[in-house]
VMD Tcl script that draws the C-alpha trace (Angstrom):
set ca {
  {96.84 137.03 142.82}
  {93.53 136.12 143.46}
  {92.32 136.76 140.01}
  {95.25 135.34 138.58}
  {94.63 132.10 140.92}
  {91.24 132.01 138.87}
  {92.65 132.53 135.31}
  {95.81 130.19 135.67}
  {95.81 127.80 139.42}
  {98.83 126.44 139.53}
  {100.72 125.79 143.20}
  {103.90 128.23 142.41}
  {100.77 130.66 141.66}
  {99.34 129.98 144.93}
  {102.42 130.21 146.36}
  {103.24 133.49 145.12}
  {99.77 134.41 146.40}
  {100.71 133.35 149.88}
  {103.48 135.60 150.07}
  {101.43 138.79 148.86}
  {98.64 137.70 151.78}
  {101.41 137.86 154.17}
  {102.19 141.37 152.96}
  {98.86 142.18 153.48}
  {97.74 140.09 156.56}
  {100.52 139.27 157.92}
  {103.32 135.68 158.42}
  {100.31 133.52 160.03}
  {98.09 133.89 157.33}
  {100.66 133.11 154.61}
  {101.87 130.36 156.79}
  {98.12 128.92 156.56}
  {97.90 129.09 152.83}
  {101.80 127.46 152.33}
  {101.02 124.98 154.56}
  {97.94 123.71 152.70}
  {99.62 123.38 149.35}
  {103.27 122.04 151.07}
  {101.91 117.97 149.74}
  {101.59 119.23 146.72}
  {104.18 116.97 144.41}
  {104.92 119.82 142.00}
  {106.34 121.63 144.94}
  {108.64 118.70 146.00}
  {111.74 120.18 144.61}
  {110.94 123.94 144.68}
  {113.57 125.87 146.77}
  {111.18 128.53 146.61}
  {108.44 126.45 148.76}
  {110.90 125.95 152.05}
  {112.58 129.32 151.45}
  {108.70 131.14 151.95}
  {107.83 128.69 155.00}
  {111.33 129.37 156.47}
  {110.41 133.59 155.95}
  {107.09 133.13 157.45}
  {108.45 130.98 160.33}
  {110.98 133.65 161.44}
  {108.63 136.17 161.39}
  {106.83 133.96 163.81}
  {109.59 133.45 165.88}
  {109.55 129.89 165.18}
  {113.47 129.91 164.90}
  {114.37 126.20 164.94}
  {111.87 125.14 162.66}
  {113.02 128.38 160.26}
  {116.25 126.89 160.04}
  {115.56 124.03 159.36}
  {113.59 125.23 156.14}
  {116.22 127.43 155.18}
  {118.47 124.65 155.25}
  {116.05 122.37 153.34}
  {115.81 125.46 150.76}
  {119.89 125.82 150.50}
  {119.70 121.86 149.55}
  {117.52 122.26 146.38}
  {118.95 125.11 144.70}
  {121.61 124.72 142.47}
  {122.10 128.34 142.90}
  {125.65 129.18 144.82}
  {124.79 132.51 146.00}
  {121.09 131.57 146.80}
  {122.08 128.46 148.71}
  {124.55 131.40 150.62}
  {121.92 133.08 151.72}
  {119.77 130.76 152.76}
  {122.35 129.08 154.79}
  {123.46 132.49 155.72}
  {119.75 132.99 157.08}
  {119.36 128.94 158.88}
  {122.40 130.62 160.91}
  {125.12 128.77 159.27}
}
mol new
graphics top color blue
foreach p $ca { graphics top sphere $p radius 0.5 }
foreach p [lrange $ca 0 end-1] q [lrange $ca 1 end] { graphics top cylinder $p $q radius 0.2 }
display resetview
């Protein structure tokens, strides 16, 4: 992703990029790298985008603040089995 990040920067590239880092380096890293592109506006309505942070956070152990991603997540998808899961995963 790094190279990729070079060729074609975009923000669902670098957030695609955050999720292989926290592969490799684990949820606080990747919760770094989210964080810093979270403003961006081309993000605004991208499940994907609270669906990673909410991942990352649970990882953390940040439970309240997971759920509350996961339920942000379940609100922009227009998918019915997606927004299952994530609801499934805020606890709900």
């Amino acid at each position: 992703y790094d190279a990729l990040v070079q060729v074609a920067p975009s923000p669902v590239v670098a957030l695609n990029r955050a999720v292989a880092v926290g592969m490799a380096e684990g949820p606080a890293a990747a919760l770094r790298l989210v964080d810093d592109i979270a403003a961006d506006p081309v993000l605004a309505q991208y499940h994907w985008l609270p669906s990673v942070r909410g991942d990352l956070l649970a990882k953390l152990g940040r439970v309240a603040e997971a759920r509350a991603e996961f339920e942000r997540a379940a609100g922009l998808t227009r998918n019915a089995q997606e927004k299952a899961l994530l609801l499934a995963r805020a606890g709900g």
